[in-house]
HTML snippet that shows the backbone in 3Dmol.js (N, CA, C, O; Angstrom):
<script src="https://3Dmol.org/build/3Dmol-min.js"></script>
<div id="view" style="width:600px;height:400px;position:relative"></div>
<script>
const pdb = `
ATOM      1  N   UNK A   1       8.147  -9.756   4.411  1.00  0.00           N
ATOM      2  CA  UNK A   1       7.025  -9.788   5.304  1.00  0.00           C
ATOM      3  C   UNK A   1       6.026 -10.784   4.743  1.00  0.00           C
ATOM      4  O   UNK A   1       5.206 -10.317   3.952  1.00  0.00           O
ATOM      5  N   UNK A   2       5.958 -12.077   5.019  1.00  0.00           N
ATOM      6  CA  UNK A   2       4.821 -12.752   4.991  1.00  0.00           C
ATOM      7  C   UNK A   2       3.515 -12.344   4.618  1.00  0.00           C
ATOM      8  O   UNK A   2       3.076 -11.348   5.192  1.00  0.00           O
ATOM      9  N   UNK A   3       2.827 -12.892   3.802  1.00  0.00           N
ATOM     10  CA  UNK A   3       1.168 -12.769   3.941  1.00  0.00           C
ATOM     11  C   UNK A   3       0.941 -14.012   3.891  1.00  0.00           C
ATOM     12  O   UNK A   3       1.722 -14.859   3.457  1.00  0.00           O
ATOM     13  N   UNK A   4      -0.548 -14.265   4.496  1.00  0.00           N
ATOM     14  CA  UNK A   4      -1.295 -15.220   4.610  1.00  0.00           C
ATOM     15  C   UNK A   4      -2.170 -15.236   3.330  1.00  0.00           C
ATOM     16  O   UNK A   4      -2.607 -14.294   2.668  1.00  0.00           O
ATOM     17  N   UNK A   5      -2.319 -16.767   3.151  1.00  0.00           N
ATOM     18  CA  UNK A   5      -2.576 -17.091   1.856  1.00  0.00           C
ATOM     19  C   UNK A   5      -4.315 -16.562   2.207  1.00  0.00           C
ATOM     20  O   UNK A   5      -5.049 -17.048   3.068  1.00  0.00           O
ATOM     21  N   UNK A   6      -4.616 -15.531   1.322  1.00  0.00           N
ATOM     22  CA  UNK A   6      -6.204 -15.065   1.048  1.00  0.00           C
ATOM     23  C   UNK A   6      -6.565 -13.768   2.066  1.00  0.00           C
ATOM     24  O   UNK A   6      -7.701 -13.371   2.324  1.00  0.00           O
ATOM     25  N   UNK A   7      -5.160 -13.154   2.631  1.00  0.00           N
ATOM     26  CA  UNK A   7      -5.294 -12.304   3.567  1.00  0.00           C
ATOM     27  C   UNK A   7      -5.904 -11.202   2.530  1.00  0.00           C
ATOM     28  O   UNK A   7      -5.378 -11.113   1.421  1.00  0.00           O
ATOM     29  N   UNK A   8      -6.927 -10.419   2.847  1.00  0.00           N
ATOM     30  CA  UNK A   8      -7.102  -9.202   1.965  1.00  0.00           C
ATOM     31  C   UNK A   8      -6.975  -8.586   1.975  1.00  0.00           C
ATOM     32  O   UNK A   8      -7.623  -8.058   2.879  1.00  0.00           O
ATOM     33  N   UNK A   9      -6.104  -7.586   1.206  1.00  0.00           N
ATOM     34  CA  UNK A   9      -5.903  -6.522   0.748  1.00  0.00           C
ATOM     35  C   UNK A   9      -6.329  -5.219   2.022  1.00  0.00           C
ATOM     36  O   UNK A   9      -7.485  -5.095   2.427  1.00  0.00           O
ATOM     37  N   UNK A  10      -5.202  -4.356   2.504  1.00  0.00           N
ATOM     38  CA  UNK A  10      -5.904  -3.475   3.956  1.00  0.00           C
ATOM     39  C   UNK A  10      -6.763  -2.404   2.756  1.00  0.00           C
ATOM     40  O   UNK A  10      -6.759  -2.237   1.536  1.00  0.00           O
ATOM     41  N   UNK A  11      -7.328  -1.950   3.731  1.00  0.00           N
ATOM     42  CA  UNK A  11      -8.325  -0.454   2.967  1.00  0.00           C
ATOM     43  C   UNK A  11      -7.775   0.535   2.466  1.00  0.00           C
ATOM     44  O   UNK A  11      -8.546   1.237   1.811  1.00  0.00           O
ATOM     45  N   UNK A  12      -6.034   1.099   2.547  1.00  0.00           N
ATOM     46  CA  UNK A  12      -5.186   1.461   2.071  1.00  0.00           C
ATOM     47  C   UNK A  12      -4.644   0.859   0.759  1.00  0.00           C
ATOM     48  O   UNK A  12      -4.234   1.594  -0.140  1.00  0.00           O
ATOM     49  N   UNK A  13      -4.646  -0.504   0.654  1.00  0.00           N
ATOM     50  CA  UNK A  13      -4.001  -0.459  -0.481  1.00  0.00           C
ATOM     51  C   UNK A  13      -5.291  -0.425  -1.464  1.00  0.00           C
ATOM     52  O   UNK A  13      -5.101  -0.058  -2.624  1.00  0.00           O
ATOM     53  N   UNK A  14      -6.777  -0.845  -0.989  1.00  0.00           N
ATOM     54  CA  UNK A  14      -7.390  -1.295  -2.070  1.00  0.00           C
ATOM     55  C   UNK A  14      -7.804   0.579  -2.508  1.00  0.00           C
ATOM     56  O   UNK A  14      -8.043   0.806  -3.694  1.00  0.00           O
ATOM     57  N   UNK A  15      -7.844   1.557  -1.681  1.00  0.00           N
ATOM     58  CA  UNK A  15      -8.730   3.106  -1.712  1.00  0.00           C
ATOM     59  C   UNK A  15      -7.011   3.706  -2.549  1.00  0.00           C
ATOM     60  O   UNK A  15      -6.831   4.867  -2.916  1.00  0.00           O
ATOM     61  N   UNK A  16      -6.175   2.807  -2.653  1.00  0.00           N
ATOM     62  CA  UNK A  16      -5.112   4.056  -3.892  1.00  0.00           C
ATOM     63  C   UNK A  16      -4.208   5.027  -3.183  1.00  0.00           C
ATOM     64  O   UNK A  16      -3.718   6.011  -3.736  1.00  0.00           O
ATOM     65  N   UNK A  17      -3.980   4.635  -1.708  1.00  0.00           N
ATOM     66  CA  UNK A  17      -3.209   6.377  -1.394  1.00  0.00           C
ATOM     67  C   UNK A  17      -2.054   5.865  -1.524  1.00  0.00           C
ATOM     68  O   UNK A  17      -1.366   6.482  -0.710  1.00  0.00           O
ATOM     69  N   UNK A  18      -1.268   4.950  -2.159  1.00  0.00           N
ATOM     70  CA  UNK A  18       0.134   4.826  -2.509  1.00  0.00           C
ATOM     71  C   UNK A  18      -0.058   4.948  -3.771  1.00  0.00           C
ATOM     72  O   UNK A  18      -0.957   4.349  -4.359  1.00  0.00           O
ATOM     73  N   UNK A  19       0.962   5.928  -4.464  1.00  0.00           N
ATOM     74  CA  UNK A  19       1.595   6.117  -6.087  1.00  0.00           C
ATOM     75  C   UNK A  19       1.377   4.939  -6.758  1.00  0.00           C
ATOM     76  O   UNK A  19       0.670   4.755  -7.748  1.00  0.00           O
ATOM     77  N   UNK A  20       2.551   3.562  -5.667  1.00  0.00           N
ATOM     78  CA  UNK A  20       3.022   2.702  -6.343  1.00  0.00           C
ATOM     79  C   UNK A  20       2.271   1.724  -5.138  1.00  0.00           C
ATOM     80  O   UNK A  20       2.451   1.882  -3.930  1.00  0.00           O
ATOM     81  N   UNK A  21       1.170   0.422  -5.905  1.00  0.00           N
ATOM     82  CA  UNK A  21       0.637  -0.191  -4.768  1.00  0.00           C
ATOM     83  C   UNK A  21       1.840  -1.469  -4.246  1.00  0.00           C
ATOM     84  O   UNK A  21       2.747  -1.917  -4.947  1.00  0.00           O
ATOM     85  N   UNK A  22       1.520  -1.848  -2.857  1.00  0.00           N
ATOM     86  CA  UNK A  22       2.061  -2.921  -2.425  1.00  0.00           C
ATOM     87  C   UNK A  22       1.276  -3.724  -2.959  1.00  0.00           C
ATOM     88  O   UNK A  22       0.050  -3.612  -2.976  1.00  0.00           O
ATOM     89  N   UNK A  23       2.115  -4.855  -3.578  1.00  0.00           N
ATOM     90  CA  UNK A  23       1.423  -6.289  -3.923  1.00  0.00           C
ATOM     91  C   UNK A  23       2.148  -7.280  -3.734  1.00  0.00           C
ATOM     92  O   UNK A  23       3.170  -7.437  -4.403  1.00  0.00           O
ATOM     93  N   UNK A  24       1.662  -8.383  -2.528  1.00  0.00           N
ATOM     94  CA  UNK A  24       2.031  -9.791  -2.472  1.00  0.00           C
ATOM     95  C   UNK A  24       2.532 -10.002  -4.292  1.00  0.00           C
ATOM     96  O   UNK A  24       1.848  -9.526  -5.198  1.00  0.00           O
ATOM     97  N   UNK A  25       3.698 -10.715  -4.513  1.00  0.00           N
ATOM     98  CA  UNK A  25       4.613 -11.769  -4.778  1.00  0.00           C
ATOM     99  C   UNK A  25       5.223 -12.927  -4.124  1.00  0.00           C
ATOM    100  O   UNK A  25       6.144 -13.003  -3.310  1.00  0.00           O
ATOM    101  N   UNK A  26       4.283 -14.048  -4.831  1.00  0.00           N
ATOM    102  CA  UNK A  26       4.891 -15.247  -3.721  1.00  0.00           C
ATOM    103  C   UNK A  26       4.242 -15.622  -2.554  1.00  0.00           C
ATOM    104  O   UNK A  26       4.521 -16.608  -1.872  1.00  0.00           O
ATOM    105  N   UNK A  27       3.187 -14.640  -2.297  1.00  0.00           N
ATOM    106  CA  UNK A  27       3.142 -14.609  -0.757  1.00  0.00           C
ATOM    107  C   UNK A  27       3.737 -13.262   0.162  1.00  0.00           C
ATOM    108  O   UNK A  27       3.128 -12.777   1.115  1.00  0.00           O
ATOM    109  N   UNK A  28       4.873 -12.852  -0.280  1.00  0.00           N
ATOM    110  CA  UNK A  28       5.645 -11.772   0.387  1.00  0.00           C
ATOM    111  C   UNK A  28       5.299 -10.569  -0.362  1.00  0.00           C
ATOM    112  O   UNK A  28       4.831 -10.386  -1.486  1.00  0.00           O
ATOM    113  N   UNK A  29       5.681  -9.772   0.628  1.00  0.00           N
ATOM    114  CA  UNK A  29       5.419  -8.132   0.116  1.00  0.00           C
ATOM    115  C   UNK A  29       7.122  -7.594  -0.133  1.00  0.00           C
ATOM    116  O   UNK A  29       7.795  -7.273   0.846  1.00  0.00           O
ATOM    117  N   UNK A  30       7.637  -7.551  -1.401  1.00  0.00           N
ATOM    118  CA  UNK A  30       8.699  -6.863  -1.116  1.00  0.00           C
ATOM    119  C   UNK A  30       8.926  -5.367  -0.818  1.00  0.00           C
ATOM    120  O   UNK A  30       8.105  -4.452  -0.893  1.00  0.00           O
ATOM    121  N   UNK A  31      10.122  -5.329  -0.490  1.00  0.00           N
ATOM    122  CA  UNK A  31      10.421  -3.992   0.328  1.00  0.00           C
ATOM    123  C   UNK A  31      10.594  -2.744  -0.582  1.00  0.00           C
ATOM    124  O   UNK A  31      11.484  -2.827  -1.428  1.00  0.00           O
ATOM    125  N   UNK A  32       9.961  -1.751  -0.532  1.00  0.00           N
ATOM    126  CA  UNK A  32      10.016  -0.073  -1.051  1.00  0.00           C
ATOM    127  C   UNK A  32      11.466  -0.159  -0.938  1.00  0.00           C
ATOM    128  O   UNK A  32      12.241  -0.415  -0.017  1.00  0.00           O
ATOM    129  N   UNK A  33      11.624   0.233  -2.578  1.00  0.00           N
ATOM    130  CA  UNK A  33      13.582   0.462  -2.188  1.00  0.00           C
ATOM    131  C   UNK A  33      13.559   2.201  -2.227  1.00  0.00           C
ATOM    132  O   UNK A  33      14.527   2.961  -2.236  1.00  0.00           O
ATOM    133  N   UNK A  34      12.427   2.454  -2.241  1.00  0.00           N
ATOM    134  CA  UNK A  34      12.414   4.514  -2.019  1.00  0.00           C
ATOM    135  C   UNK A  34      13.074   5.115  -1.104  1.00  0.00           C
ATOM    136  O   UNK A  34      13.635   4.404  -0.270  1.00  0.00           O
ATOM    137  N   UNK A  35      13.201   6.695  -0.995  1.00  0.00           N
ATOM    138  CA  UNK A  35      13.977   6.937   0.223  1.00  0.00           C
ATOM    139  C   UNK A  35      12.712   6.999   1.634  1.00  0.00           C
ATOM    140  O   UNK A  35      11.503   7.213   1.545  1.00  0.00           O
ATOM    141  N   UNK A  36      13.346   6.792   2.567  1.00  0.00           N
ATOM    142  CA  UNK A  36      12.439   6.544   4.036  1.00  0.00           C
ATOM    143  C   UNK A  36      11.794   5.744   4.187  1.00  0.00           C
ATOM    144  O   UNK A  36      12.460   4.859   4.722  1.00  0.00           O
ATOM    145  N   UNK A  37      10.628   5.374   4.025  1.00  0.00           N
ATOM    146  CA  UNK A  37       9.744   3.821   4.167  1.00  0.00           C
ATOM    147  C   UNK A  37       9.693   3.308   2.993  1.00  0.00           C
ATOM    148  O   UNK A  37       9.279   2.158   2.845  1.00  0.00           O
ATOM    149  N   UNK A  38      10.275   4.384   1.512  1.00  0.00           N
ATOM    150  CA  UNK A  38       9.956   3.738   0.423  1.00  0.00           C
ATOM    151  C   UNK A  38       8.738   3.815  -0.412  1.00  0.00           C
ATOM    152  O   UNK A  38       8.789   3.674  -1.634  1.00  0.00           O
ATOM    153  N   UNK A  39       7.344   4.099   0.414  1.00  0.00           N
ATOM    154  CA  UNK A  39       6.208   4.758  -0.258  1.00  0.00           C
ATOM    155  C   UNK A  39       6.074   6.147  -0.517  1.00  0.00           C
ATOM    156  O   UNK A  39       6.467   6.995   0.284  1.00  0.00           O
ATOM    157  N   UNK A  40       5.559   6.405  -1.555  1.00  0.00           N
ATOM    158  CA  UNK A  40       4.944   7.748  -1.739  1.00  0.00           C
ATOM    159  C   UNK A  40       3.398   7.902  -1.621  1.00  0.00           C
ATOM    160  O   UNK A  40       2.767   7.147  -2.360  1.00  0.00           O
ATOM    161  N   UNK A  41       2.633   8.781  -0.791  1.00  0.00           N
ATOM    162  CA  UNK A  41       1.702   8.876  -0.834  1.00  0.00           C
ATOM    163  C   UNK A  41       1.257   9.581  -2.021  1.00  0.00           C
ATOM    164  O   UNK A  41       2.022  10.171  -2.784  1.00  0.00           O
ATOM    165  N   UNK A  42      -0.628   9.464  -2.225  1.00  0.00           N
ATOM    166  CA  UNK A  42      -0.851  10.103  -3.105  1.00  0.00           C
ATOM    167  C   UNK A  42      -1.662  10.890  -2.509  1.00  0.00           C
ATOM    168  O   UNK A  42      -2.811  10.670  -2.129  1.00  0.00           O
ATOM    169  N   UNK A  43      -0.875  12.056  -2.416  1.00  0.00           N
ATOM    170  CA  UNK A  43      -2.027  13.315  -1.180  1.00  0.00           C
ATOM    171  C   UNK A  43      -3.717  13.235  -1.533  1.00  0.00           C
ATOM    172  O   UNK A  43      -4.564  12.987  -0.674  1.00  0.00           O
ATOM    173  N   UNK A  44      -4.132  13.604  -3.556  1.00  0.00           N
ATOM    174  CA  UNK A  44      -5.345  13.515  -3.200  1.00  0.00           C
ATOM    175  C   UNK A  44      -6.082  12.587  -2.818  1.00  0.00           C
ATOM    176  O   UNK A  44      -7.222  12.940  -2.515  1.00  0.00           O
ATOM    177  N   UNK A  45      -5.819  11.410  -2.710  1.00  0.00           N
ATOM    178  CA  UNK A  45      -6.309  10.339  -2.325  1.00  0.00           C
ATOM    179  C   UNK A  45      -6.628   9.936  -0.817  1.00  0.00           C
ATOM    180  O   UNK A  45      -7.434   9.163  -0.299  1.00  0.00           O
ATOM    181  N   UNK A  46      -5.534  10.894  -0.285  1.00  0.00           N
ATOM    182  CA  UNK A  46      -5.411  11.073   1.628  1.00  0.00           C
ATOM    183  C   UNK A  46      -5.826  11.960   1.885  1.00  0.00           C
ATOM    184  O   UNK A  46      -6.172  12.004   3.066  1.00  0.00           O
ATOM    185  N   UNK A  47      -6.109  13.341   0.980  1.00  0.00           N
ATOM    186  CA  UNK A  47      -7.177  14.200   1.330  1.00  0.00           C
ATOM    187  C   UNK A  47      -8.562  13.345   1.011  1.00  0.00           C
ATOM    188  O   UNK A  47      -8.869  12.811   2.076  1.00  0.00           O
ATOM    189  N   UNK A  48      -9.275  13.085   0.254  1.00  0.00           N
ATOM    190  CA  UNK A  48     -10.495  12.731  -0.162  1.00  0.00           C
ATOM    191  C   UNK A  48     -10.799  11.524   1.127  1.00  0.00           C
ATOM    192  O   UNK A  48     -11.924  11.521   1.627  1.00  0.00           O
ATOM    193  N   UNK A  49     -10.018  10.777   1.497  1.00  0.00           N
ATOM    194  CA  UNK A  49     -10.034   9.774   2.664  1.00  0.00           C
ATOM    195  C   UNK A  49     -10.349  10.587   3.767  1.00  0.00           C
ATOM    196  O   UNK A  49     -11.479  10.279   4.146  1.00  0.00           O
ATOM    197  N   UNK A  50      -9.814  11.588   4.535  1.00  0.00           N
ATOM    198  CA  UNK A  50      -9.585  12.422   5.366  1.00  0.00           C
ATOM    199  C   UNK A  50     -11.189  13.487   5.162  1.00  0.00           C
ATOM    200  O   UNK A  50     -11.617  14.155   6.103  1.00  0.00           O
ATOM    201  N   UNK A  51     -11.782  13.455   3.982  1.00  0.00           N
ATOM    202  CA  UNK A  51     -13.082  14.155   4.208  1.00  0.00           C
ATOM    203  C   UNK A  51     -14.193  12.951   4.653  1.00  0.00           C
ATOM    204  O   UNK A  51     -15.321  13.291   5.010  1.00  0.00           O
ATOM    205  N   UNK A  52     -13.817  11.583   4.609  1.00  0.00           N
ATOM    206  CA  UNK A  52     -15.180  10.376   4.610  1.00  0.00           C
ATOM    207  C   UNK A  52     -15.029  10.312   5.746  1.00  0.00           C
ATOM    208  O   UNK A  52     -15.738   9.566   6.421  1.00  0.00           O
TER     209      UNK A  52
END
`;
const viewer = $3Dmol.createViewer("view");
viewer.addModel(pdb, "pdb");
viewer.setStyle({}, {cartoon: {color: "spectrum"}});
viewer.zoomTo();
viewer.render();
</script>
């Protein structure tokens, strides 16, 4: 998946609710080799989001 050079970072990756963050390499985001989409959320982080 492409990124644009200086695209920033969504509010998800920069607020932590993935375990493991996505980060451009190259330009590209490689792919979660996890099972299902490959991310793990980090619940408290999607609870504490979910109270703002």
């Amino acid at each position: 998946m492409p990124v644009g050079a200086g695209t920033p970072a969504t509010s998800h990756q920069r607020s932590g609710i993935f375990k493991t963050p996505l980060l451009p390499e190259g330009g590209y985001l490689q792919v979660p080799d996890g099972p299902g989409l490959g991310v793990e959320l980090d619940e408290d982080a999607v609870a504490q989001l979910s109270k703002e």
